[in-house]
C-alpha distance (Angstrom), angle and dihedral (degrees) to the residues before:
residue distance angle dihedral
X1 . . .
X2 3.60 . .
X3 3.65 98.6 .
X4 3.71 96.6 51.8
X5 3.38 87.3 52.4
X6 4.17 93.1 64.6
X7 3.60 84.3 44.3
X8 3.42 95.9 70.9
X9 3.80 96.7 40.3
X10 3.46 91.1 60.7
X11 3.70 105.7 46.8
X12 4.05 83.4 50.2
X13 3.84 95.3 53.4
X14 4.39 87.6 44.3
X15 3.72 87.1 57.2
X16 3.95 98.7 41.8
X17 4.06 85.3 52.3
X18 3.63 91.5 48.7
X19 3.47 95.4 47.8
X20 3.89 91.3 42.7
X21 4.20 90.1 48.9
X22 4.01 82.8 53.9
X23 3.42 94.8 56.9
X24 3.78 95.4 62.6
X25 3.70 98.9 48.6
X26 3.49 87.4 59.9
X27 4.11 100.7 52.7
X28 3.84 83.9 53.2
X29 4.10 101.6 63.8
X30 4.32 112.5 122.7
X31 3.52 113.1 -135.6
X32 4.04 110.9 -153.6
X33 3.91 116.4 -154.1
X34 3.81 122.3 -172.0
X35 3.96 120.7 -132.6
X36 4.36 113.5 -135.7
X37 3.84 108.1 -133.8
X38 3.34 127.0 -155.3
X39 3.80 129.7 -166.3
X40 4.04 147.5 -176.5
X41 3.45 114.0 -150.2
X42 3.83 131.6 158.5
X43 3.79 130.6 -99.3
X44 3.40 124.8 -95.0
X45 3.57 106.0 27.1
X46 3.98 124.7 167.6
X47 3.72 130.7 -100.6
X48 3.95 110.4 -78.1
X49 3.97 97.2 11.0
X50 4.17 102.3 149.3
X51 4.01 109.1 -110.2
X52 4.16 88.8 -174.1
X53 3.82 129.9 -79.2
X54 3.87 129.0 -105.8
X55 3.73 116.8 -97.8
X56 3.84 126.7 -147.7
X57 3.47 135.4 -167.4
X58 3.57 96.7 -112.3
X59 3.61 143.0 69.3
X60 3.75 99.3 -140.8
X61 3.62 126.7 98.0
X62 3.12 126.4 -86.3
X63 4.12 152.6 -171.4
X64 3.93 106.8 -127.7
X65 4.20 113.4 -172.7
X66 4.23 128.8 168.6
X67 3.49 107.5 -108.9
X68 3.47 94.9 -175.6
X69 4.09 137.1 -2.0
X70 3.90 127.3 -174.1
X71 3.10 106.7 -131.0
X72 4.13 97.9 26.4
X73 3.46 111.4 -121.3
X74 3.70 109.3 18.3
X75 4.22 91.4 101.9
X76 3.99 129.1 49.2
X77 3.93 120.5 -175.8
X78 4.02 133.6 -138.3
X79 4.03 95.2 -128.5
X80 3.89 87.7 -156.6
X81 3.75 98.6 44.0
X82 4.22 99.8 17.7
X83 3.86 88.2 -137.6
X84 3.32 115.4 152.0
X85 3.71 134.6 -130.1
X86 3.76 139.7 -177.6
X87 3.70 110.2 -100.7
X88 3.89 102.3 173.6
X89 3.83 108.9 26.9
X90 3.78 93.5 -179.5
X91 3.83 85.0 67.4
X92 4.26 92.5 61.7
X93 3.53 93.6 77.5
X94 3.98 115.6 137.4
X95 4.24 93.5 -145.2
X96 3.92 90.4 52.5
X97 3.82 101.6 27.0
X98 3.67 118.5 15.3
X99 3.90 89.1 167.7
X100 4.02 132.1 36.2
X101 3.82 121.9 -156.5
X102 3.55 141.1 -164.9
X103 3.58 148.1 167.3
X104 4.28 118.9 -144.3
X105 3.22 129.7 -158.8
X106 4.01 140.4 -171.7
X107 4.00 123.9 -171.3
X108 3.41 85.6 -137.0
X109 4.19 98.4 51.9
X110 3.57 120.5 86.3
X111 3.98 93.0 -148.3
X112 3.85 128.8 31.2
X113 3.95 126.2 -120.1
X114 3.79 133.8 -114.7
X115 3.17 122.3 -125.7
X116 3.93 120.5 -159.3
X117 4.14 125.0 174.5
X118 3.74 111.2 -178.9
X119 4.20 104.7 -158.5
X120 3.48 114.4 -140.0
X121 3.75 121.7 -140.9
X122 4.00 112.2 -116.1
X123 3.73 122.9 -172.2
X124 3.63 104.0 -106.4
X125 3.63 133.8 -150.7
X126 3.79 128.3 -174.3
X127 3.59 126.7 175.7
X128 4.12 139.1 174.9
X129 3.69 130.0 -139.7
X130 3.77 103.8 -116.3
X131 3.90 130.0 -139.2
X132 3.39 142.6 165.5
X133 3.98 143.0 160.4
X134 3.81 124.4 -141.3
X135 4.06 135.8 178.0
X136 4.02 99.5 -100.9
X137 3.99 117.3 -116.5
X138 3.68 88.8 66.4
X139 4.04 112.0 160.7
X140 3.66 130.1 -125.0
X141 3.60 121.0 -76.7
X142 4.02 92.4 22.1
X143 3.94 116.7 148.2
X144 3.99 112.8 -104.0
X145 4.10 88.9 170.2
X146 3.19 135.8 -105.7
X147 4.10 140.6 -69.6
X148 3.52 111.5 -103.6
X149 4.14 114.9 -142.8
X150 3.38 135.3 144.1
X151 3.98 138.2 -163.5
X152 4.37 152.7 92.2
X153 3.93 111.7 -30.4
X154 3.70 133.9 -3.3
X155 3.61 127.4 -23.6
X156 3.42 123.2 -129.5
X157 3.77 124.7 179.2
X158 3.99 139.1 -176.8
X159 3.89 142.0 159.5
X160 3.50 107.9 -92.9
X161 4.37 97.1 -178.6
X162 4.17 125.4 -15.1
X163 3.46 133.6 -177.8
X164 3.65 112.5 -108.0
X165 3.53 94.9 24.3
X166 3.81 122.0 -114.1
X167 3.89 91.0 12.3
X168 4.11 87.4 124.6
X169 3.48 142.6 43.9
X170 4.14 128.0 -168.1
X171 3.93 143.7 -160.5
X172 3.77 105.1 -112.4
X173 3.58 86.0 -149.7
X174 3.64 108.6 32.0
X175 3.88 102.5 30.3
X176 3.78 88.5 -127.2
X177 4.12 99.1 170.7
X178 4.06 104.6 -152.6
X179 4.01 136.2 174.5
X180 4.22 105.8 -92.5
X181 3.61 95.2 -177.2
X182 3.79 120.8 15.3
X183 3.96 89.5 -163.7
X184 4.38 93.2 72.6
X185 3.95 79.4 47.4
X186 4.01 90.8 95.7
X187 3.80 126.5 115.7
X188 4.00 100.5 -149.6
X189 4.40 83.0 53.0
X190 3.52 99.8 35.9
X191 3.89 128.3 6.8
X192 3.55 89.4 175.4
X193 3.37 138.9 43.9
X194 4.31 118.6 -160.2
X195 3.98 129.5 -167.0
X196 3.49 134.6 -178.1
X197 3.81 104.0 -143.8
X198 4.01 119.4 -155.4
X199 3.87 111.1 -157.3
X200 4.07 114.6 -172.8
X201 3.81 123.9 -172.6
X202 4.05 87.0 173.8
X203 3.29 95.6 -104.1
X204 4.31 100.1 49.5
X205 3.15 141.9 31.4
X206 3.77 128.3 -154.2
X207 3.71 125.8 177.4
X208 4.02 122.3 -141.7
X209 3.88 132.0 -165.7
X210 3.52 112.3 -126.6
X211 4.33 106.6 -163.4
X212 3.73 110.9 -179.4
X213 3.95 108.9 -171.5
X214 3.87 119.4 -151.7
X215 3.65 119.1 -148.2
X216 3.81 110.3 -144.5
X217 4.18 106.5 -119.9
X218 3.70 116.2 -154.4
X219 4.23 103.2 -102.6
X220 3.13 147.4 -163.8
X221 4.12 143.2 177.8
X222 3.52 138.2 177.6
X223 3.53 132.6 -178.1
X224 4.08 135.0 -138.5
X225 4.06 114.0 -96.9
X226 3.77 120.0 -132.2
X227 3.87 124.9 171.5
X228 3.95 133.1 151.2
X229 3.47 112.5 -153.3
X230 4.34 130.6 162.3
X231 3.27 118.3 -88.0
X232 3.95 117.3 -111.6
X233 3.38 97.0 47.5
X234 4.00 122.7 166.4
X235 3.94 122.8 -100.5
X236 3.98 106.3 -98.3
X237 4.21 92.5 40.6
X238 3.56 106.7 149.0
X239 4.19 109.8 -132.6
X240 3.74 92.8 -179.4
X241 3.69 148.9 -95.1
X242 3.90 126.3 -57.8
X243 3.92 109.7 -128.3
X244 3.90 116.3 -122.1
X245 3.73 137.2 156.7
X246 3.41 129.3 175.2
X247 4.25 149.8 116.1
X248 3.76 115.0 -61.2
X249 3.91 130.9 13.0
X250 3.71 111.1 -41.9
X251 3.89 123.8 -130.6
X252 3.86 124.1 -156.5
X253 3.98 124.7 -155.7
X254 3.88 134.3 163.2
X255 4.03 101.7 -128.1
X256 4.02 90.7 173.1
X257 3.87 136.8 14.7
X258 3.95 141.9 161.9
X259 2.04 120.2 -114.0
X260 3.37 109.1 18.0
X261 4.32 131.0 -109.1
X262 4.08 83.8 14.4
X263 3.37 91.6 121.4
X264 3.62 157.7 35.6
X265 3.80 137.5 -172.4
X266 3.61 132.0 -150.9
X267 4.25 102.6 -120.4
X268 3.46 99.7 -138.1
X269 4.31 104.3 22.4
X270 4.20 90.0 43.9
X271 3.83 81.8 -139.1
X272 4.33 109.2 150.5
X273 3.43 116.3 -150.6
X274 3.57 129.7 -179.1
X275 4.02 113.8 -77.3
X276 4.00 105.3 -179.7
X277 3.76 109.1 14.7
X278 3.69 87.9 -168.6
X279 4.07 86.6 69.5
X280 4.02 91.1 60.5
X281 3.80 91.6 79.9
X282 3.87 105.5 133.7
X283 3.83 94.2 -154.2
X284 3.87 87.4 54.0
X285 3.68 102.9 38.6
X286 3.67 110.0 2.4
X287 3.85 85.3 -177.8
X288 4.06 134.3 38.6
X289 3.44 119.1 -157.5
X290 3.40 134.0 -172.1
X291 4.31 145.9 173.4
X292 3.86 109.7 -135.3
X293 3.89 121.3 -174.4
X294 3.78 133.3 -159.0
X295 3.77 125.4 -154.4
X296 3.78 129.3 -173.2
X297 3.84 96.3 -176.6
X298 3.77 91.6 -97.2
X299 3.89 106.9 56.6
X300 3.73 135.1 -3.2
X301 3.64 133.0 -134.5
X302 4.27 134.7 -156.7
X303 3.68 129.8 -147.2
X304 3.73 126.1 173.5
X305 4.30 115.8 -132.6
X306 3.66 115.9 -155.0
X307 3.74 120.3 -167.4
X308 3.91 116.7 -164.0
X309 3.63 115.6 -163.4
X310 3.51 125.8 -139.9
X311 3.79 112.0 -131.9
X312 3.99 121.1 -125.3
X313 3.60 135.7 -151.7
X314 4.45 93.7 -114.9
X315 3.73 115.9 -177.2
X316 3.77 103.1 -105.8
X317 4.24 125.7 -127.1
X318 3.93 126.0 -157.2
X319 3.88 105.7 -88.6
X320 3.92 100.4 21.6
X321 3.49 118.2 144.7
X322 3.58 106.5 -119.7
X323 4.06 151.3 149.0
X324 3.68 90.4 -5.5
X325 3.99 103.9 -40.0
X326 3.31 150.0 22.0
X327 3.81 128.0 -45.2
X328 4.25 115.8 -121.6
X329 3.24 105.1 147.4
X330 4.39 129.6 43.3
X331 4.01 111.7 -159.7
X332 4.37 87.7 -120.6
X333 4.10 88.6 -149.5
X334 3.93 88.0 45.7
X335 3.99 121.4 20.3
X336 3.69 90.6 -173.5
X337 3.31 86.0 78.7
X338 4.07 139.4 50.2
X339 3.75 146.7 118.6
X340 4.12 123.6 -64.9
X341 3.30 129.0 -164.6
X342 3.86 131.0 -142.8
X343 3.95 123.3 -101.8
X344 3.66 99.5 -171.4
X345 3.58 130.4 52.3
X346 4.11 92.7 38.3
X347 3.69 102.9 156.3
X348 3.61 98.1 65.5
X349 3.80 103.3 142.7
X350 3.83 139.0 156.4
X351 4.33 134.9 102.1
X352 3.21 124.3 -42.3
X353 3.87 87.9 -129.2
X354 3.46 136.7 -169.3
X355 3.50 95.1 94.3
X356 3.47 115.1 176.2
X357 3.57 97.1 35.5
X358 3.87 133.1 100.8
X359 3.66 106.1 -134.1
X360 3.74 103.9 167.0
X361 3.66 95.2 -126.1
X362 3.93 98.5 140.5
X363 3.77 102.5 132.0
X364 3.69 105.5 124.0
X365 4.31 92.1 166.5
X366 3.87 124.6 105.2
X367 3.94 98.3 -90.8
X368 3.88 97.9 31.9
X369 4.11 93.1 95.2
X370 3.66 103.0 80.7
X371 3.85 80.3 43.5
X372 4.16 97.4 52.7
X373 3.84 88.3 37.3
X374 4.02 92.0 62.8
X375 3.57 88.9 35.6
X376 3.72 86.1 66.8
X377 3.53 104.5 43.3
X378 3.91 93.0 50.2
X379 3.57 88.9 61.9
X380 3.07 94.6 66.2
X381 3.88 101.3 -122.2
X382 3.35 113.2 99.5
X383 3.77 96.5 135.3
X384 4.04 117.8 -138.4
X385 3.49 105.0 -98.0
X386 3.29 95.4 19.3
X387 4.26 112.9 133.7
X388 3.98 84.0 -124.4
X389 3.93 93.1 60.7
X390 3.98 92.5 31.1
X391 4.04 88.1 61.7
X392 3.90 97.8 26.5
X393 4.02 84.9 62.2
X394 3.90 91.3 40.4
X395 3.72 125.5 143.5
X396 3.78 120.1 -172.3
X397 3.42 146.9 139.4
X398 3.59 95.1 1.2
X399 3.83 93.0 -52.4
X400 3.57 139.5 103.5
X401 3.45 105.4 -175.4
X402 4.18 109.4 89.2
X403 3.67 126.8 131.7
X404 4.32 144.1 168.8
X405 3.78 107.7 -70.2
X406 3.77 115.8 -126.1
X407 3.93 121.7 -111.9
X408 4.01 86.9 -96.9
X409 4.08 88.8 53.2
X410 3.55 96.7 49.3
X411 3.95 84.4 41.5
X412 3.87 92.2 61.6
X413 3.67 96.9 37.7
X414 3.97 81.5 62.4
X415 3.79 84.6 58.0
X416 3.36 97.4 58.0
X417 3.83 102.5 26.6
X418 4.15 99.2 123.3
X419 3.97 85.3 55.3
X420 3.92 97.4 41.3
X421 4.21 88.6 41.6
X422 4.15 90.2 51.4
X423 3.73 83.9 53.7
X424 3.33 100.6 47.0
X425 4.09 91.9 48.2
X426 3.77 89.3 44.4
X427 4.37 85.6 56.2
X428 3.72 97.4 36.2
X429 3.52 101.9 -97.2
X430 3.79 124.2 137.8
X431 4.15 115.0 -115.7
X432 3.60 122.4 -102.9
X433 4.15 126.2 -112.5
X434 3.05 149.3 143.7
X435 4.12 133.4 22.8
X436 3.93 110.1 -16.7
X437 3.52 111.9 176.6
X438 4.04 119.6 -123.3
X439 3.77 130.5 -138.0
X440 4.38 91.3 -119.5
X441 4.21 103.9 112.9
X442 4.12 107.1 -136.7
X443 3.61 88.5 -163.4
X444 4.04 143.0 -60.5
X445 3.99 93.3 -30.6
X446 3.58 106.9 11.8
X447 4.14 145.7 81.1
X448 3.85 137.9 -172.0
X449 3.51 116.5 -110.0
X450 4.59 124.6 -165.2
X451 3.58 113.6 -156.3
X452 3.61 115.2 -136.1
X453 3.43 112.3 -147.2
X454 4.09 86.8 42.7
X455 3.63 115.4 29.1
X456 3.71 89.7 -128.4
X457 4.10 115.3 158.3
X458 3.67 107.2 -146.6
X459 3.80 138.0 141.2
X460 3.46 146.7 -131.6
X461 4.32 155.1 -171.7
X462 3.86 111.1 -70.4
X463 3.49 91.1 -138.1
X464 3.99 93.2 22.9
X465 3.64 126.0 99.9
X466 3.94 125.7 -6.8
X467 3.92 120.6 -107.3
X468 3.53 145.7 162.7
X469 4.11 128.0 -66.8
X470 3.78 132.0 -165.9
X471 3.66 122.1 -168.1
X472 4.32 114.1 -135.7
X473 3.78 123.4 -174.5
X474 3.55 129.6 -168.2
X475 4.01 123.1 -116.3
């Protein structure tokens, strides 16, 4: 029985050391906590900036992982270290995410961590590089568009350098971009236009480059023609060169001119030269006008030419056309100078009037009219109607100055009456005949008269019977 006996004993004293070895194990088990972190960082940082890194409270190793993440994406995780990073930087914006989350975890934690990033607000400022291309020639105040920038507070924005200078003006508080001067607006100056933009939101300041492109447009200019020249100048006579500038080869034509055949022009120079000399008479047209075009094979331009001529002293011959009538009598010490007679007007007819009345007007020579015809109105009694205040207050052909020939006047107009008549046929005029009466005084009541178609000298009643008048003046 004895054996048995330490049988027993020992199997009790194997299981009370087992049970005791147990024990132990059990007092010596690590429990591994997690610590939540929360953070403030600033919006808009960059991809892979450090937010912090999630602490334990335990030495050992361990494997960290993201559980969870609101929104998905924005974090990443160091599984040796658990520090955290930013993996999406786009997502730490304070108007779309003003707080991050997530929940870490470690396989060898008990609990998982917290993770809180508080997004601070920044005062933001985003601006665009601005360009734009336009036709040149643009004119002042024309739209070139407007700056574009974003951000906190009010925008303000102004030129802080361009290239030319004062080609652009903006909006401070739109960023409208428009033309300043139209004149620095021109391709073959400037084919580009640069500005420095400034754009302030108060609290930054971002600077844009504004590149406005011109696109050349085919053009072309030409300017008005003026010239004074003397009249009776030779065939050939250059007048001078129309101005024109433009793209292309320029072409030169005459469309219009008066009158006409005066002139010609030189097709590709634009130089006019004289065409018909016998046109540049100043007594016949004292001014030549003409429409000249210019074409470069895209668009065409007008211009109008004017040519004043100067008028010359020209010896004179019997039955000219001349300062306003018709030559009848040449000055023989000057024949520059002589007596015309009008071509229009020829019925003037009526008395004489002033009967009654001495006026003094006795001059019966060649160059006594003008004389007698003053002599008359000074008196005072040149009766309405009569033909001495008809042609005193005469207005034709661009001259004011027409009075009552004397007896001598009429006398030599007589003379020369076929030549004078073909004249005044040839200009529209109606012949002269008959009776006219003159501007020599017979006496109190009575006035010489020439016949036309005669030569006869006779005389007649101031206030008596009606005849013809024709008004002279003197060149």
């Amino acid at each position: 029985m004895k054996n048995p006996f330490k049988l027993i004993n020992l199997l009790v004293l194997t299981l009370l050391l087992t049970a005791f070895g147990c024990s132990n194990d059990d007092d010596n088990t690590v429990t591994i906590n997690l610590q939540d972190l929360e953070v403030t960082v600033d919006e808009n940082p960059t991809d892979g900036q450090v937010i912090g890194t999630v602490q334990s409270d335990s030495s050992s190793s361990l494997t960290y992982s993201i559980a969870s993440q609101t929104p998905d994406g924005a974090l990443s995780i160091d599984i040796s270290s658990g520090e955290l990073t930013v993996a999406d930087a786009a997502l730490f914006d304070f108007e779309t995410n003003s707080v991050i989350t997530a929940i870490v975890s470690a396989e060898e934690a008990v609990n998982a961590a917290t993770v809180t990033i508080t997004i601070n607000n920044v005062n933001e400022l985003n601006t665009q590089d601005f360009t734009t291309a336009i036709d040149e020639n643009p004119t002042n105040g024309d739209s070139l568009g407007t700056v574009q920038a974003t951000g906190d507070g009010t925008l303000s924005f102004s030129i802080s350098s361009e290239t030319p200078a004062d080609a652009l003006n903006i909006d401070a508080n739109t960023g409208e971009l428009t033309v300043a001067d139209a004149l620095l607006f021109d391709f073959e100056t400037n084919p580009i236009i640069i500005a420095d933009i400034s754009v302030d939101n108060s609290g930054n300041v971002e600077t844009v480059m504004a590149t406005i492109n011109l696109n050349n447009i085919n053009e072309l200019s030409i300017q008005d023609f003026t010239a004074s020249i003397d009249e009776n100048s030779t065939n050939g006579s250059l007048l001078g060169t129309v101005q024109a500038s433009g793209d292309g080869t320029l072409t030169y034509s005459i469309t219009t001119q008066t009158p006409t055949g005066a002139l010609t022009i030189n097709a590709s120079t634009g130089e006019l030269t004289i065409a018909d000399e016998t046109l540049f008479d100043f007594e016949t047209n004292p001014t030549i006008t003409a429409t000249v075009m210019v074409d470069n094979s895209v668009s065409t331009e007008t211009t109008t030419v004017t040519i004043n001529l100067n008028d010359l002293a020209e010896p004179a011959t019997i039955g000219d056309f001349r300062d306003g009538g018709v030559v009848f009598w040449v000055d023989p010490t000057d024949n520059n100078h002589g007596l015309v007679v009008a071509v229009s007007s020829q019925f003037i007819s009526g008395t004489w009037g002033c009967s009654g009345t001495n006026t003094g007007a006795t001059g019966t020579a060649i160059g006594t009219g003008a004389t007698n015809t003053s002599a008359i109105v000074s008196s005072g009694c040149a009766t309405s109607g009569s033909v001495v205040e008809i042609i005193s207050n005469l207005n034709l052909n661009g001259y004011d100055d027409w009075f009552l020939p004397s007896e001598g006047e009429l006398s030599e107009m007589y003379t020369n009456i076929n030549t004078v008549n073909a004249t005044i046929t040839a200009n529209g005029g109606q012949v002269t005949y008959q009776f006219h009466w003159s501007s020599t005084e017979i006496n109190t009541t009575a006035a010489k008269l020439v016949n036309l178609t005669t030569g006869t000298i006779g005389g007649s009643g101031k206030d008596g019977n009606l005849y013809f008048a024709r008004a002279v003046r003197a060149f």
